[in-house]
C-alpha positions in Angstrom: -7.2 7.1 20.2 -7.6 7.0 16.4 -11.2 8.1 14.8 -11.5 4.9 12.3 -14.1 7.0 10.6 -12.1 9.8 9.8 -9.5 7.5 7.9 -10.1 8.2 4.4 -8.1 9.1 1.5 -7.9 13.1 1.3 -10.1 13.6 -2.3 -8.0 16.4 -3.2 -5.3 17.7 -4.7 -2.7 18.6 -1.6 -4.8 18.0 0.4 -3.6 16.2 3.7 -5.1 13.9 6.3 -3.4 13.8 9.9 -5.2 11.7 12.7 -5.7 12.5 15.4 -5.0 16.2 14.7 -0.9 17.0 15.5 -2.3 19.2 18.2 -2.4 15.9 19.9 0.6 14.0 19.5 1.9 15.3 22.8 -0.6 13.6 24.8 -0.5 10.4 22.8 3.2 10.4 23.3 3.3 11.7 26.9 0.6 8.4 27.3 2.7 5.7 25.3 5.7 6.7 27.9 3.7 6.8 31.0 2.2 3.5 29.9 6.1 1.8 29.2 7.2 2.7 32.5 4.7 0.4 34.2 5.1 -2.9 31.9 6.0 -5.6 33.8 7.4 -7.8 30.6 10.0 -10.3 29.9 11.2 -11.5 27.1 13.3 -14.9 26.8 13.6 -14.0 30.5 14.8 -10.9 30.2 13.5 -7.5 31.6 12.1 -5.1 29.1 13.4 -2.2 29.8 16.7 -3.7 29.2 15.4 -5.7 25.7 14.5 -1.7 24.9 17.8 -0.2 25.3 19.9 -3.0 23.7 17.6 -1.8 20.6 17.5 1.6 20.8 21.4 1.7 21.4 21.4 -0.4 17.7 19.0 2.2 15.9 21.5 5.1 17.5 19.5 6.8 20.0 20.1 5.5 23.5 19.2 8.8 25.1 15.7 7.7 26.9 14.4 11.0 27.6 14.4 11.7 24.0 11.4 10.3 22.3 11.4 8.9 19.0 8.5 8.9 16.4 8.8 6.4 13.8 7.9 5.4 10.3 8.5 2.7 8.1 7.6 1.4 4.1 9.4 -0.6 1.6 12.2 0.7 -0.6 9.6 1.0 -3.5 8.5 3.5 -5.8 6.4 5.7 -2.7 3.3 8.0 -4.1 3.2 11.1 -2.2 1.1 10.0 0.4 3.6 8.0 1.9 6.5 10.4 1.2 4.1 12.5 4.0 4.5 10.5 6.5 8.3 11.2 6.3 7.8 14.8 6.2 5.4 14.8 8.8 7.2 12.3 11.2 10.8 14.9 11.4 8.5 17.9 11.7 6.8 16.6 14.8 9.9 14.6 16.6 11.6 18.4 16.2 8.9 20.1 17.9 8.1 17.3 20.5 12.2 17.1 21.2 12.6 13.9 20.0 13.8 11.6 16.5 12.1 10.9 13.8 13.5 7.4 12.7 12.2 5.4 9.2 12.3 1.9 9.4 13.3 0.6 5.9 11.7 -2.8 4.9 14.7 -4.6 3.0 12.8 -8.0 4.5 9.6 -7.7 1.9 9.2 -8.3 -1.6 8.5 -5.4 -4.1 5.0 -5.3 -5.4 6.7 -4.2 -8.6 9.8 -4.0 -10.4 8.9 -1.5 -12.5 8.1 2.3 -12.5 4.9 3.7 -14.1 5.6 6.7 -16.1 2.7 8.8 -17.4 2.9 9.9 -20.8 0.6 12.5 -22.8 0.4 11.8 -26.7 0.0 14.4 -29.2 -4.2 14.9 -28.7 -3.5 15.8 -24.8 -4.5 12.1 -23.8 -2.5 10.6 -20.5 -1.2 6.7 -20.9 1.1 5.2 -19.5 4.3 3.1 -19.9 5.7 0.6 -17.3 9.8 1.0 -17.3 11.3 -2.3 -15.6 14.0 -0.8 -13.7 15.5 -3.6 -10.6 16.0 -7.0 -12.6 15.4 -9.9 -10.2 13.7 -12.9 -10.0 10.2 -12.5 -9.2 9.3 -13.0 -5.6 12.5 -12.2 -3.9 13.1 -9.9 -1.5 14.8 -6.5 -1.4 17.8 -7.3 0.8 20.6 -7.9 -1.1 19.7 -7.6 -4.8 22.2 -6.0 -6.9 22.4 -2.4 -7.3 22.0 -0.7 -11.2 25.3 0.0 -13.1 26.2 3.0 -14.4 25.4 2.6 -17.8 21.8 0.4 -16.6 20.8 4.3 -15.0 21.8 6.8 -18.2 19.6 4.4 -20.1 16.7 4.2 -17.5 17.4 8.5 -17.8 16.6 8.4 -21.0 13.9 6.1 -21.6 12.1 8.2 -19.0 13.2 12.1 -19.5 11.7 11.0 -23.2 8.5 10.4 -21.6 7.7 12.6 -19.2 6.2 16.3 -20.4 7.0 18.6 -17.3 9.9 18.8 -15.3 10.6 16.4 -12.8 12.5 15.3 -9.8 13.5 12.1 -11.3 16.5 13.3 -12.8 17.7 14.1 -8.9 16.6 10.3 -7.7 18.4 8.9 -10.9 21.9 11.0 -10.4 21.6 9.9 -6.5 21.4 6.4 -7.9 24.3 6.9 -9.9 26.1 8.5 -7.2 25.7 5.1 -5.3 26.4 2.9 -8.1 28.5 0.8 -6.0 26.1 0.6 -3.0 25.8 -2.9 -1.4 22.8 -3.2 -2.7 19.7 -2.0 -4.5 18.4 -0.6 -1.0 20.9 1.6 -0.3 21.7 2.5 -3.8 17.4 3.4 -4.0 17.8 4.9 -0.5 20.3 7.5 -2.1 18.4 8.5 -4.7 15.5 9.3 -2.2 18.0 11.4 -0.1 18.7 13.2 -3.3 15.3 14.4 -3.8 14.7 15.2 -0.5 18.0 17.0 0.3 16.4 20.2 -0.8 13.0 20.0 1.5 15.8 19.2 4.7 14.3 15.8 5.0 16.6 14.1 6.2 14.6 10.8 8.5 17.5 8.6 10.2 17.3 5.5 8.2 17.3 1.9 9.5 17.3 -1.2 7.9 14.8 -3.8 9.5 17.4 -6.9 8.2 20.0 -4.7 10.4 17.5 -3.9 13.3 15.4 -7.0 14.2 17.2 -9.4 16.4 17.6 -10.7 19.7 15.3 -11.5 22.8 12.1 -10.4 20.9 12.4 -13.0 18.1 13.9 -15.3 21.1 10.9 -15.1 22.7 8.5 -15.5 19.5 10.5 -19.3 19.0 10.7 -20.4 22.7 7.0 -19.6 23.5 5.6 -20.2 19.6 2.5 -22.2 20.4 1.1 -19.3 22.8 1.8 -16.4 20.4 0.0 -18.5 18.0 -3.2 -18.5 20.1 -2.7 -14.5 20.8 -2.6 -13.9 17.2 -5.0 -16.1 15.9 -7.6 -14.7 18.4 -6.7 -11.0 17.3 -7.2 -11.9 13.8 -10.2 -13.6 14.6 -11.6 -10.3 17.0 -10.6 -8.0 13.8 -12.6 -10.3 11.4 -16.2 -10.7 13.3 -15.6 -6.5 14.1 -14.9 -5.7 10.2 -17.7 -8.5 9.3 -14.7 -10.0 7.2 -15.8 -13.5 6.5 -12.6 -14.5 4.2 -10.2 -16.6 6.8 -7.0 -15.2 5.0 -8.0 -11.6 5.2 -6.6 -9.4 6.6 -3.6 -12.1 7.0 -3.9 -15.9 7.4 -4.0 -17.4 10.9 -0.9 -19.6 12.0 -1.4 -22.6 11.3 -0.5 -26.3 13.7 0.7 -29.4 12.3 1.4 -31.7 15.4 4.0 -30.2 17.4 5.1 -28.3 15.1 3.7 -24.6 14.9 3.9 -21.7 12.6 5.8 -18.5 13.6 4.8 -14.6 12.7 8.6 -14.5 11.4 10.2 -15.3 8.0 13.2 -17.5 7.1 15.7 -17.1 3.8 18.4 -16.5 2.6 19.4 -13.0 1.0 18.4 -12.2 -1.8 16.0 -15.3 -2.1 12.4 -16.1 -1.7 11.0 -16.1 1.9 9.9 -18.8 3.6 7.1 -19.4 6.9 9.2 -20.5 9.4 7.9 -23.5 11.5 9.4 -24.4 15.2 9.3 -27.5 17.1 10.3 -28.3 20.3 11.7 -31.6 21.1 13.3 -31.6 24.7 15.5 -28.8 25.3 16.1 -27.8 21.4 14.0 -25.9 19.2 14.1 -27.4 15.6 13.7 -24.7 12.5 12.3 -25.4 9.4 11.8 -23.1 6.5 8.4 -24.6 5.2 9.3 -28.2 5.4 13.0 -28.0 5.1 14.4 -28.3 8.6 17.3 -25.5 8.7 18.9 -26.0 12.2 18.5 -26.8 15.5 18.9 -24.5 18.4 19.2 -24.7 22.1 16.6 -23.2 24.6 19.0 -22.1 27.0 21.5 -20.8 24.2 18.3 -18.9 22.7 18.1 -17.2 26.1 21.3 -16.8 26.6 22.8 -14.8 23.4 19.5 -14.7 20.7 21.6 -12.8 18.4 24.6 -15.7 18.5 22.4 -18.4 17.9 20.5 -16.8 14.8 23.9 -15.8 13.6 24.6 -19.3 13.8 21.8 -19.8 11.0 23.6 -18.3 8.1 23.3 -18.1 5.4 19.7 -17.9 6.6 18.2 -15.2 8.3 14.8 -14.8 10.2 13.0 -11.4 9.5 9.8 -10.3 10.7 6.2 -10.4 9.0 4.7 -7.3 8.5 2.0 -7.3 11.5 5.7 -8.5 13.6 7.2 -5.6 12.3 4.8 -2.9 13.8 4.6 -4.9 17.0 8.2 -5.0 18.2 8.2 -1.2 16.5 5.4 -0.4 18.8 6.9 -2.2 21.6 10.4 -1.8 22.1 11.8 1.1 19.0 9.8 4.0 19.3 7.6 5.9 21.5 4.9 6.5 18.7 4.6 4.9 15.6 2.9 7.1 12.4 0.8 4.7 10.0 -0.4 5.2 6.9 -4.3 4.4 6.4 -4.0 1.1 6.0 -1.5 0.1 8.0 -3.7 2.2 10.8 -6.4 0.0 10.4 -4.7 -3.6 10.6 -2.8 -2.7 13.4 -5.2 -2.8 15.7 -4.7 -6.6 15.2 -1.9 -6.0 17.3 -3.7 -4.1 20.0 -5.1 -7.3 20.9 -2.0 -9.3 20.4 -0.4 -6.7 22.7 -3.2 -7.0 25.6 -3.2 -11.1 25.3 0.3 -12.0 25.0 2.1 -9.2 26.7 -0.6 -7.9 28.9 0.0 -4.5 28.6 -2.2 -1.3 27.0 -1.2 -0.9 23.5 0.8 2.0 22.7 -1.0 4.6 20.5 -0.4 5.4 16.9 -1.0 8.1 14.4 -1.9 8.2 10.9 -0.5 10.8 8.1 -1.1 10.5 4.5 -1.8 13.0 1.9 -2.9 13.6 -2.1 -0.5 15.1 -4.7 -1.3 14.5 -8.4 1.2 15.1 -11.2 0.6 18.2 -13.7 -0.9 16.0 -16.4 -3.2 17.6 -19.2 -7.0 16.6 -18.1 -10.4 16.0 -20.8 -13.8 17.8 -20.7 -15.6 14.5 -19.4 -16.7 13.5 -16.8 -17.8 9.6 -15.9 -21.7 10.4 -16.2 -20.6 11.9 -19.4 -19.4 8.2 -20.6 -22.4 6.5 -19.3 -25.0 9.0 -20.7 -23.5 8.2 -24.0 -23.6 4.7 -23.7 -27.2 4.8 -23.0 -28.0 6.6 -25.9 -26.1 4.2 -27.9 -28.2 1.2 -26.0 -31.5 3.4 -26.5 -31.0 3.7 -30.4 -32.1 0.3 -31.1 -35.1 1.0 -28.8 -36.0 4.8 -30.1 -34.5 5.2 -33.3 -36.8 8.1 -33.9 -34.8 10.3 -31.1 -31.6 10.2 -33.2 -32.1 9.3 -36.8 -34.0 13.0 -38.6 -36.7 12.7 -41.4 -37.5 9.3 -41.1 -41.1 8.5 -43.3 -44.1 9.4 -42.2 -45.2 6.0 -43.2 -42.3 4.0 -40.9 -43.1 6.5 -37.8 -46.6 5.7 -38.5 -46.7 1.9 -38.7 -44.1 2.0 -35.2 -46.7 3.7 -33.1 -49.0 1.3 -34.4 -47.5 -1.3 -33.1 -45.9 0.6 -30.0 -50.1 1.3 -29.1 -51.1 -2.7 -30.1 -48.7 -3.9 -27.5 -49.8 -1.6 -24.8 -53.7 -2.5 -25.5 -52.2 -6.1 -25.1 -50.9 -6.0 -22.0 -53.7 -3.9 -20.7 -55.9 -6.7 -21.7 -54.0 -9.5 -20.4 -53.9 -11.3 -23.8 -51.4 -14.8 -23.9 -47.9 -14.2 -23.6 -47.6 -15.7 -27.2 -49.2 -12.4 -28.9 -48.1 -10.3 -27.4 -44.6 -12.1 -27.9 -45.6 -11.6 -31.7 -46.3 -7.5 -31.2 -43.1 -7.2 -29.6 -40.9 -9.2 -32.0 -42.3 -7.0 -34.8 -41.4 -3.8 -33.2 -38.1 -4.9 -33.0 -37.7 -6.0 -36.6 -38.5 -2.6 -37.0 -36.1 -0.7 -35.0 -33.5 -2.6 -36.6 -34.8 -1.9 -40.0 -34.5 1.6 -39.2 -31.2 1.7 -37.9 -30.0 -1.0 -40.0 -31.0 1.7 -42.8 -28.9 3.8 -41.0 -25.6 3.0 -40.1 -24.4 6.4 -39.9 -26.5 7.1 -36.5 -25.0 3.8 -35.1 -21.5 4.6 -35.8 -21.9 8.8 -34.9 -22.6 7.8 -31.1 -20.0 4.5 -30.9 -17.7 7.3 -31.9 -19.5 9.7 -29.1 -18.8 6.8 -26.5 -15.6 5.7 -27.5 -13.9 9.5 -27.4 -15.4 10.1 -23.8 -14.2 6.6 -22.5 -10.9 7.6 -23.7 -11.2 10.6 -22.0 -12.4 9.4 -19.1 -9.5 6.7 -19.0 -7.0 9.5 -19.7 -8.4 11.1 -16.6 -8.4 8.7 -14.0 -4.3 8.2 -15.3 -4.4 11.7 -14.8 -5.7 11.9 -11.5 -3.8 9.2 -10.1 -2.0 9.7 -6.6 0.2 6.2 -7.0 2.6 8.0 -9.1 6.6 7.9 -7.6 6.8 10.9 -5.8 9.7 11.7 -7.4 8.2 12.0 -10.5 6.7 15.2 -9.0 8.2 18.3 -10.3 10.1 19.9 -6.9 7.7 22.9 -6.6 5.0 20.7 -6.2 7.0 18.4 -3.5 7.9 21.8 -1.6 4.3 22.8 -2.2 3.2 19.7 -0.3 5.9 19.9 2.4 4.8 23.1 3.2 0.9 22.2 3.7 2.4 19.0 5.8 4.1 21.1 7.9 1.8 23.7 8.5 -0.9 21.2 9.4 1.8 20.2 12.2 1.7 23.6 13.7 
């Protein structure tokens, strides 16, 4: 299994972090097969084996002796750490015979809107400026917002090729976008422009939508049998807190909550392109009544449910139920692929599903790997370093305390009369004299250091200047060293350079 310990981001620049090593996929794979040949599982009373063809027949790849390795992120702005797991996922289903297959998250909402573009002004220092480029309504998901017109994406060129001061693969995401001008939506039309950039590196993941993938008996089963898969996954989130010593009840998610009869699902209910709602279930006889929060959507038969899931939730438009993210992985892990490549965090809550798979399905949870990796954009960097910033804000602090080590040729007389007082309070507090003399020794030598550097403004202001020019080199830097950056904002030497490394490490 995974070495928790070993999951850290990779420090440097290209560097990569693959766990366990590839060396081992085979055996993790070989495992995760062995393992789903034994499952005794049904799901809205039907066998899994056949709930597991009926999907892998949707996501093209019906052949079960070919394994598939799988991936899956939002249709965001990736950093290059992601964008590894892509590269790293084809590589190894070509050399373990297999698919590589990226699951695209249409049913989330975008963290951002907007693209961070790094900028260097004319004294070498980084900033940078935040470009809005999909225009929605904040909150809403991915699937089915509007895709950029033509003229929306020369601008967007512009604004950015202004900005930027190396070469960059943008200009080959932004002509895919315009190439897909008329896509559906923003998905596929963001999707292209991906496929753009990666067309030279022969990355070429098959791509599946989760709002096209995620349907019947496993979200059949998650409504009919709601109550229990609450306990399950309440219990795993509770297991994952008390080992993590996580003492917040909404971290890493919230537990499902009970209001009567009516319970809480691990699935999400809206209507494209809208905001997403919890969706709650009760049962009342032989119907299952939907709500989206409060708002009761639709009623449902049990034995329809069973009978044709995908009917029944068609039956719901325009609403659609899509899957939460810990959901997502699970019916990934249990039914789509054969082994599922997480990035670091993702590797670390899923083993809330572990649990949920030993509880509520009774079976050993499939394995997964992790892949991510560091690529940082060719931006100028300053001679400073973050001890440099702090030194020089203690010697700004220690000015008003020891004048006399920055400020030359004060009088003999002021140096003089601040020993003085420096040596009365320390023969005060040797003798244990009342607080309020010593109080009065103390206060003096203060009036005195300000005096002096009162006298002095130039001292003052030389290190303010000293600390302000290394906190803005120090700012500049961490922009600078950044590995959030869209990978395509990476020149394409530097994406190949990667690519390369990632695929090496999977020899």
């Amino acid at each position: 299994m995974l070495t928790f310990t070993k999951l850290t981001t990779p420090p440097g620049d290209g560097e990569v972090l693959i766990e366990p090593a590839a060396a081992d996929w085979l055996r993790f794979l070989e495992k995760n097969i062995e393992h789903r040949s034994r499952r005794k599982i049904t799901l809205a009373d039907r066998p899994i084996e056949e709930v597991q063809r009926e999907v892998r027949d949707r996501l093209g790849a019906s052949d079960p002796s070919c394994p598939i390795l799988a991936v899956g992120h939002q249709p965001e702005f990736i950093h290059p750490g992601v964008w590894a797991k892509y590269v790293v996922t084809q590589c190894m289903a070509g050399r373990l015979g297999g698919v590589g297959i990226d699951f695209v998250v249409d049913n989330d909402t975008p963290h951002s809107d907007s693209l961070e573009v790094p900028t260097v002004d004319a004294e070498g220092f980084v900033e940078t400026r935040t470009i809005p480029i999909f225009d929605a309504p904040a909150g809403t998901v991915y699937e089915g917002r509007a895709s950029l017109t033509e003229s929306a994406i020369d601008a967007l060129a512009r604004d950015i090729g202004d900005r930027l001061p190396f070469s960059s693969s943008i200009t080959d995401y932004l002509e895919g976008l315009k190439e897909a001008k008329d896509a559906a939506d923003m998905v596929e039309q963001h999707l292209a422009g991906r496929r753009r950039v990666d067309a030279p590196l022969s990355l070429d993941l098959r791509e599946i939508r989760v709002s096209r993938a995620f349907n019947g008996p496993f979200v059949a089963d998650l409504l009919l049998d709601a109550e229990r898969f609450a306990v399950c996954y309440n219990r795993a989130l509770m297991l994952y807190r008390r080992a993590e010593g996580i003492r917040t009840s909404n971290r890493p998610l919230p537990d499902l909550a009970e209001h009567g009869s009516r319970v809480e699902t691990a699935l999400w209910i809206y209507r494209p392109p809208g905001r997403r709602h919890r969706l709650w279930v009760e049962r009342s006889g032989s119907d299952i009544a939907l709500f989206a929060e409060a708002r009761e959507i639709g009623r449902v038969s049990a034995a329809a449910l069973v009978d044709d899931p995908e009917a029944v939730l068609r039956s719901l438009a325009p609403w659609v139920v899509r899957p939460r993210a810990l959901t997502l992985t699970l019916w990934a892990r249990l039914l789509a692929c054969d082994l599922f490549v997480h990035g670091i965090g993702g590797a670390k809550y899923d083993r809330v599903n572990d649990d949920i798979l030993r509880s509520y399905y009774a079976c050993p949870p499939p394995a997964y790997v992790c892949v991510t990796a560091t690529l940082r954009l060719p931006l100028p960097r300053q001679a400073a370093e973050r001890r440099d910033v702090l030194a020089a804000r203690r010697r700004l602090r220690d000015l008003h305390f020891n004048p006399d080590r920055y400020i030359e040729n004060l009088p003999e007389a002021v140096l003089r009369q601040r020993v003085d007082w420096i040596e009365q309070s320390r023969r005060l507090r040797a003798a244990r004299m009342p607080a309020e003399q010593r109080r009065e020794t103390f206060l003096a030598i203060r009036k005195l250091h300000e005096e002096i550097v009162n006298g002095h403004p130039e001292a003052h202001a030389r290190l303010r200047e000293q600390w302000v020019l290394l906190e803005r080199k120090s700012a500049s830097n961490a922009l600078a060293d950044s590995r959030e950056y869209f990978y395509a904002l990476q020149p394409s030497d530097r994406l190949r350079m990667l690519a390369d490394k990632l695929i090496a490490a999977c020899r």
